[in-house]
C-alpha positions as CSV (number, residue, x, y, z in Angstrom):
1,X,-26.0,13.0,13.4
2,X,-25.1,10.1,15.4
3,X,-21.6,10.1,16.8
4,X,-20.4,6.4,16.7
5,X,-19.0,5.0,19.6
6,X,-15.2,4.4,20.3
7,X,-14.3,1.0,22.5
8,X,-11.3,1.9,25.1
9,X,-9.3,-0.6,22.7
10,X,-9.2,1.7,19.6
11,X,-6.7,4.5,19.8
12,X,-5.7,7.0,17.2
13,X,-1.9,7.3,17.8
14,X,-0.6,10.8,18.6
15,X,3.4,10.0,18.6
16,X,6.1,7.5,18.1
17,X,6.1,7.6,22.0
18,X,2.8,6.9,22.3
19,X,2.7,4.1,19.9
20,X,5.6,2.3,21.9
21,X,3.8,3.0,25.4
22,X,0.5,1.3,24.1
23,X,2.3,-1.2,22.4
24,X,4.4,-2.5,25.2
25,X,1.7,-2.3,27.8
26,X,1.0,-5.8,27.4
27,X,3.4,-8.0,25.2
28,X,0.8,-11.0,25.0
29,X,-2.0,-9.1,23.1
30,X,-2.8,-8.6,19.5
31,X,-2.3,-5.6,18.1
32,X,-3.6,-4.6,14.9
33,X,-2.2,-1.2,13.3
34,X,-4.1,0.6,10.4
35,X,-2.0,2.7,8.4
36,X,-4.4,5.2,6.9
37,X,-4.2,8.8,5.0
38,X,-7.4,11.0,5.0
39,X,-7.4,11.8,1.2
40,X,-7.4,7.9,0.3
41,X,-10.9,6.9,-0.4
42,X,-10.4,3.3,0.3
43,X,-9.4,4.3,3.8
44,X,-12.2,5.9,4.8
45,X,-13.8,2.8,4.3
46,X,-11.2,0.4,5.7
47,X,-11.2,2.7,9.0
48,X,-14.9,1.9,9.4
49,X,-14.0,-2.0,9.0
50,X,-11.1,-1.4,11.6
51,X,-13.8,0.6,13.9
52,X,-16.6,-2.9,13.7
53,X,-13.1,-5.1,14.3
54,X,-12.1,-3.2,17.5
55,X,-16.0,-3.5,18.7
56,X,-16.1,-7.2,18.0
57,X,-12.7,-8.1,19.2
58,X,-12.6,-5.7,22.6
59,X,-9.2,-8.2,23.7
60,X,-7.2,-6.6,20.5
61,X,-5.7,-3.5,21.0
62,X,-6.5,-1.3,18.0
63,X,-4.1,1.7,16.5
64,X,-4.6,4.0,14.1
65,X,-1.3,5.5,12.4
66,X,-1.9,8.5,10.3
67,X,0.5,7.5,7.6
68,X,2.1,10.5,6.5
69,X,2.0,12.3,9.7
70,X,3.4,9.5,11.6
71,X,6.3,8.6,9.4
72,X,8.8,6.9,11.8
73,X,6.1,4.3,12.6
74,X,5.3,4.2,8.8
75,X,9.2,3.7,7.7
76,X,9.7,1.3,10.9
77,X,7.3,-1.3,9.6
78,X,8.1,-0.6,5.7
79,X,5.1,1.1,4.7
80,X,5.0,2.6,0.8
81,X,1.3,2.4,0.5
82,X,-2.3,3.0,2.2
83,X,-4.0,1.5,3.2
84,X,-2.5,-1.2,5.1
85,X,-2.5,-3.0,8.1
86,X,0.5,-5.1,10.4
87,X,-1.2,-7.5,12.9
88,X,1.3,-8.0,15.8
89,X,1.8,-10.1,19.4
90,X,3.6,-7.6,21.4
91,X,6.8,-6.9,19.0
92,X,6.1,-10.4,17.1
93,X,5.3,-9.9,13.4
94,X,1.7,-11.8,12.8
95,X,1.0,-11.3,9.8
96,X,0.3,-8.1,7.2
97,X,-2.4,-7.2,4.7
98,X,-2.0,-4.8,1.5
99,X,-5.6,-2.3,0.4
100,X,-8.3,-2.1,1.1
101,X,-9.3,-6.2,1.4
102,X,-12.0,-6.2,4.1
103,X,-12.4,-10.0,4.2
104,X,-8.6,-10.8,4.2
105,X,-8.4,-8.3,7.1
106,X,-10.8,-9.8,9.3
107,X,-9.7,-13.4,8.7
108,X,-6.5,-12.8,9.8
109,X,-7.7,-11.0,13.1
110,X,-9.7,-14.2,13.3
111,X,-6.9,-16.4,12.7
112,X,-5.3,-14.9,15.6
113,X,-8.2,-14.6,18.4
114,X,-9.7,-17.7,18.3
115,X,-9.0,-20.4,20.3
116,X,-6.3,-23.3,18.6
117,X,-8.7,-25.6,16.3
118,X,-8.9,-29.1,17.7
119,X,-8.6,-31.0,14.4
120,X,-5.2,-31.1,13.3
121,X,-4.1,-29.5,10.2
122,X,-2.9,-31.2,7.0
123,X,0.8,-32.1,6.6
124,X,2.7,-31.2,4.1
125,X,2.9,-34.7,3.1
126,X,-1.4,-34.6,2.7
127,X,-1.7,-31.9,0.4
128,X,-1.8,-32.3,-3.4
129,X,1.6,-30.6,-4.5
130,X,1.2,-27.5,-5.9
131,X,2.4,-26.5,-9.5
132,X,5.1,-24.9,-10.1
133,X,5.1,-21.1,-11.2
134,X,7.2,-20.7,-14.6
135,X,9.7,-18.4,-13.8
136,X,10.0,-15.0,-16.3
137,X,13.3,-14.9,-17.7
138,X,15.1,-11.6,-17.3
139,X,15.0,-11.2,-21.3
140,X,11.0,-12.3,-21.3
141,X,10.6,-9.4,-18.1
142,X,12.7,-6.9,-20.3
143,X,10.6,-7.3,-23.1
144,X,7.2,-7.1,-21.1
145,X,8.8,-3.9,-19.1
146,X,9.1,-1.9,-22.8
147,X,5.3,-3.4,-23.6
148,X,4.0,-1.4,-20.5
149,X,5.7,1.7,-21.0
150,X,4.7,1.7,-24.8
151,X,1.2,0.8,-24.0
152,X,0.0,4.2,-24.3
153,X,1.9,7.9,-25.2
154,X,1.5,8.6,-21.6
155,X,2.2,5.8,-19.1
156,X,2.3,6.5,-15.0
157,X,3.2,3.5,-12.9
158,X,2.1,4.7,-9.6
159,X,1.2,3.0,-6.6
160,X,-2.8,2.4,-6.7
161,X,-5.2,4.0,-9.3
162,X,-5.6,7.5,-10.4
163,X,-9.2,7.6,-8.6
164,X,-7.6,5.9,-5.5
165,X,-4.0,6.5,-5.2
166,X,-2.1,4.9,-2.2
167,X,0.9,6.8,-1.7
168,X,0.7,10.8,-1.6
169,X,3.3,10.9,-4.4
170,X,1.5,9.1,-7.0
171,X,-1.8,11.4,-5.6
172,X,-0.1,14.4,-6.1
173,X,1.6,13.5,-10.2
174,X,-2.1,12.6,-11.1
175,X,-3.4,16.0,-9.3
176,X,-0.1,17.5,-11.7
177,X,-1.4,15.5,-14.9
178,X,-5.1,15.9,-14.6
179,X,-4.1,20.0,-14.1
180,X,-1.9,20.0,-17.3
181,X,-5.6,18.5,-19.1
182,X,-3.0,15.6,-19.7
183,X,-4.6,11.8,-21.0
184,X,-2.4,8.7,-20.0
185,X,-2.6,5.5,-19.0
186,X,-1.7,3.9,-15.7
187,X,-0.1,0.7,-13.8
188,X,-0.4,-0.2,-10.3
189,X,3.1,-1.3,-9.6
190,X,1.7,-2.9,-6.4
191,X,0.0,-5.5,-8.2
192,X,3.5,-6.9,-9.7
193,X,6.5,-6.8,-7.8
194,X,8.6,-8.0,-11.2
195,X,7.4,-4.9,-12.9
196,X,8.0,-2.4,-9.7
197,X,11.4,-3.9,-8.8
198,X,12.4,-4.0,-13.2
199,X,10.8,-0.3,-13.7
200,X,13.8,0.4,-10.9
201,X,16.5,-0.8,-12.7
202,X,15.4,-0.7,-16.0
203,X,14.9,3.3,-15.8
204,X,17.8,3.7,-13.1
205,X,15.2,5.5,-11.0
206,X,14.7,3.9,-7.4
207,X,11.4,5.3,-6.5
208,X,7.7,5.8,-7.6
209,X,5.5,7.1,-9.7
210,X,8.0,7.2,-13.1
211,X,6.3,8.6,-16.0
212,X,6.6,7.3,-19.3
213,X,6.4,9.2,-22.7
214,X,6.1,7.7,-26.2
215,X,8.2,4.7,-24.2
216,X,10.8,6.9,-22.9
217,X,11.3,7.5,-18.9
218,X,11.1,11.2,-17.9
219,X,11.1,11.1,-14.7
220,X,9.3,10.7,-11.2
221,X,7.1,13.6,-9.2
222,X,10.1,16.4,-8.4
223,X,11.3,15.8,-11.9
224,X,7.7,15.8,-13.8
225,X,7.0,19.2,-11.3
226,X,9.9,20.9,-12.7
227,X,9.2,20.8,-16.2
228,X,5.8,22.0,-15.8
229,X,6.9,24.9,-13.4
230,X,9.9,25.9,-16.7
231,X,7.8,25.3,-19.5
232,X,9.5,22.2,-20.8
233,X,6.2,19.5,-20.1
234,X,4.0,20.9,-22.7
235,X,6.8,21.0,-25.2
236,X,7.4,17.3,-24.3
237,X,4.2,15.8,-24.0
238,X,3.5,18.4,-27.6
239,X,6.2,16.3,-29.3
């Protein structure tokens, strides 16, 4: 098996210390920082991307942050999901990209390695204006929240899909589901931030997954865990 080669760029971080000390060894230098978990398919994949970035772009200095084990550095740049990636210039925030989106990836590291484009960019003033977005009404948002959670008996927004989760909370409530032989639908909250910030509200429950039930909230991971532990689940999801 061929072992594949690691530039002096890439660096698989160890420590909140250690991400600081590489990151403020030079405060002119892109910096791009994969957040990653090793049970997320997608990552495994991205990482490979991030490994052929570091190769091609030996001026970028390249982190890896093991998500989950690396928390403080997670929390610090707000991430709820793998995988995903911050691009920075020393401390300055360059620009961010959500899953496993290969080509947005390396068009931003692009963006920000190349030398300044001689042609000037439009103005505001030369582009065609763009249309307007129609903006959902809390009632109309309301009424499409209750359509999703009655979409199915068993409804789980989570945060990815059940074959690719990206957070280890929604992993581990489909692991819980699949166990208890359960059928249900899903929603990738990350694809609607109406829905993820309504779901909040609307079920008075800040965090996710939230599992739904014949339309009814039941509750998220800790919640769902207990009821299967005391019996209660199958009497529920019986009903």
């Amino acid at each position: 098996m061929t072992v594949q080669e690691v530039p002096d760029n890439f660096h698989a971080v160890a420590s909140s210390e250690h991400f600081q000390s590489l990151l403020s060894a030079d405060l002119e230098r892109v910096s791009l920082i994969n957040f990653w978990a090793p049970w997320a398919e997608p990552c495994k994949q991205m990482n490979d991307v991030v490994l052929e970035l570091a190769k091609k772009y030996p001026q970028v200095l390249v982190l890896q942050v093991e998500a989950e084990e690396q928390s403080d550095i997670s929390e610090s740049f707000e991430i709820e999901a793998v995988p995903a990636f911050i691009i920075l210039r020393g401390h300055t925030l360059l620009g961010r990209v959500s899953g496993a989106d290969a080509p947005a990836l390396t068009e931003m590291i692009a963006k920000h390695t190349r030398p300044p484009p001689s042609v000037k960019p439009l103005s505001s003033s030369d582009r065609a204006p763009a249309e307007p977005e129609k903006e959902e009404t809390p009632e109309e948002l309301n009424a499409r929240l209750h359509g999703l959670m009655l979409k199915d008996n068993i409804v789980l927004f989570m945060k990815g899909e059940p074959d690719a989760p990206r957070c280890g909370f929604s992993r581990r409530m489909v692991a819980l589901l699949r166990e208890q032989g359960v059928k249900f639908s899903h929603f990738d909250i990350l694809t609607d931030d109406k829905v993820r910030s309504g779901l909040k509200v609307l079920n008075s429950w800040p965090t996710f997954p939230q599992l739904i039930i014949k339309g009814e909230f039941v509750g998220g991971l800790d919640v769902v865990q207990e009821m299967v532990e005391n019996g209660e689940f199958k009497d529920v999801v019986a009903l």
